[in-house]
C-alpha positions as CSV (number, residue, x, y, z in Angstrom):
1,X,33.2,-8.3,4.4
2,X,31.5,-5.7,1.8
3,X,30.2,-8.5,-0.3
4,X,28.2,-10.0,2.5
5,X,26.5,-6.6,4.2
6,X,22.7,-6.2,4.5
7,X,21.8,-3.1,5.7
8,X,20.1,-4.1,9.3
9,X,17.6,-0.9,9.0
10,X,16.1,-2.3,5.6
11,X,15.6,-5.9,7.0
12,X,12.0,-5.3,8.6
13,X,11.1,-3.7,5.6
14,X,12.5,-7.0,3.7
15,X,10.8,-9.2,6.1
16,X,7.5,-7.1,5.7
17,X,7.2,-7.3,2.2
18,X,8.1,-11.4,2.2
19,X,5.2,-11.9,4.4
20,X,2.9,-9.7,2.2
21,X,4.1,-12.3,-0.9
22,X,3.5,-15.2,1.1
23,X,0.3,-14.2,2.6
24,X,-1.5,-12.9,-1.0
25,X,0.0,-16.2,-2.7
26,X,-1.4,-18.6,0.1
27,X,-4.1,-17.2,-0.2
28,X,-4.9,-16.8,-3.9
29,X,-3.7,-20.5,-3.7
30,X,-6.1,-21.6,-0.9
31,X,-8.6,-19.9,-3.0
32,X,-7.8,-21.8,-6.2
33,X,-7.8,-25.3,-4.4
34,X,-10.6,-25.0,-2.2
35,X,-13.3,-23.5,-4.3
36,X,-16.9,-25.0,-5.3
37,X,-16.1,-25.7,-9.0
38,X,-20.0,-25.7,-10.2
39,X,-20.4,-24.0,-12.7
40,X,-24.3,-23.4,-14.6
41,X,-25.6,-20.8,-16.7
42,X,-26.8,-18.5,-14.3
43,X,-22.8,-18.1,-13.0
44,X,-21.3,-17.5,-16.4
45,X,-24.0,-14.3,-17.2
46,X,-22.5,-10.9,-16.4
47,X,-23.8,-9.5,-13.2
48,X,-25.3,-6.0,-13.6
49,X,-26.9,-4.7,-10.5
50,X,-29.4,-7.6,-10.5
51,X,-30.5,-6.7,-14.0
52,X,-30.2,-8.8,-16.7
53,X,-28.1,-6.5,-19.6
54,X,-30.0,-6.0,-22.4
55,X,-27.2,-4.3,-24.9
56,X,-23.8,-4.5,-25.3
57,X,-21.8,-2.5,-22.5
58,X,-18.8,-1.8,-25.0
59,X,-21.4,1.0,-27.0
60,X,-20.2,4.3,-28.1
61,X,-21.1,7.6,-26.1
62,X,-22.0,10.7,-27.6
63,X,-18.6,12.4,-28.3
64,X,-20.6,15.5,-25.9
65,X,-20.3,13.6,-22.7
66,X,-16.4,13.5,-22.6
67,X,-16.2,17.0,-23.6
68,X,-18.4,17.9,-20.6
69,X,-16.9,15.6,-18.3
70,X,-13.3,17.2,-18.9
71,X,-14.8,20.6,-18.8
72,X,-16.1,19.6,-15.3
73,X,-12.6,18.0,-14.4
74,X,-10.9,21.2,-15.6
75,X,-12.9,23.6,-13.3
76,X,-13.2,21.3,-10.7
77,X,-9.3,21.5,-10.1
78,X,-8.9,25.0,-10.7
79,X,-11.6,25.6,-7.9
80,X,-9.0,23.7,-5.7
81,X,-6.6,26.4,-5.8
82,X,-9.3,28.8,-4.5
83,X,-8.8,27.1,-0.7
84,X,-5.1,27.6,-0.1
85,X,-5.6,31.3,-1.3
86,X,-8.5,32.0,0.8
87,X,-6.6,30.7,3.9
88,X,-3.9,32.8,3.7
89,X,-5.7,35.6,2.3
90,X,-4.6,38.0,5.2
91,X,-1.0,37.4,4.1
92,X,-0.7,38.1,1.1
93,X,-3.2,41.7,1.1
94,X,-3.8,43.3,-2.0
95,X,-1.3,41.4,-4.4
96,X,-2.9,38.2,-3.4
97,X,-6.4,39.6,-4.3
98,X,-5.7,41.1,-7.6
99,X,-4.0,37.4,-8.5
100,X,-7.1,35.8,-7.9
101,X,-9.1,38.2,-9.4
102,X,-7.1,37.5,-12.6
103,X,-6.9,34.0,-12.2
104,X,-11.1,33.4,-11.7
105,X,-11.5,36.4,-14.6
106,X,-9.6,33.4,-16.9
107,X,-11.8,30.8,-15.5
108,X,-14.7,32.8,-16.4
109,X,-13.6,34.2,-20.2
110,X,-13.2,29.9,-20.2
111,X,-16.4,29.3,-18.9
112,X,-18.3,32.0,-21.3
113,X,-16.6,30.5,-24.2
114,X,-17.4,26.8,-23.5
115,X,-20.9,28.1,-23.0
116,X,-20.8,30.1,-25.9
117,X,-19.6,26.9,-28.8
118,X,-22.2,24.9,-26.9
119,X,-20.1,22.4,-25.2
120,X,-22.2,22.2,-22.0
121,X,-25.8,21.5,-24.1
122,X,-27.3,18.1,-23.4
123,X,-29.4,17.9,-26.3
């Protein structure tokens, strides 16, 4: 009968992911039920590498250290594509070369003018 049909090839998978269900909810259930329930000062504190925080963790940053962190992020992946070039560099000859050349000349002209409107100071 169409109606009734279960694919026999999805059934392990169906199985698998019931068992992954039942297995996180036991668990988180075990967890809930079985559980020391004390609870004192020293528990409810934020933990913060041992130390005992002194300021607010929600405080602004400097507007400076997200520019330099996605100026990092940017060159970081457009370093990336310099692998798969350079491994099949003896492929693609001269075309391949001048590509590249192009492509870390606009990296650099970026680069310069980053350095230039002082995005990379620390001050």
């Amino acid at each position: 009968m169409p109606g009734n049909f279960i694919p026999v090839n999805y059934l392990p998978i169906v199985i698998f992911i019931a068992i992954a269900l039942a297995f996180g909810g036991v668990t988180l259930l075990l967890g809930t039920l079985l559980r020391p329930r004390r609870i004192y000062k020293a528990k409810l504190t934020p933990y913060e590498s041992g130390n005992i925080p002194f300021s607010d963790a929600r405080a602004p940053f400097p507007l400076r250290y997200y520019i330099i962190a996605m100026i990092f992020v940017i060159f970081d992946i457009e370093t990336v594509f310099l692998y798969p070039w350079a491994v099949v560099y003896d492929k693609i000859g001269l075309y391949g070369l001048v590509e590249m050349t192009l492509f870390i000349s606009v990296l650099l002209v970026g680069y310069i003018y980053a350095w230039k409107k002082g995005a990379l100071e620390w001050d």
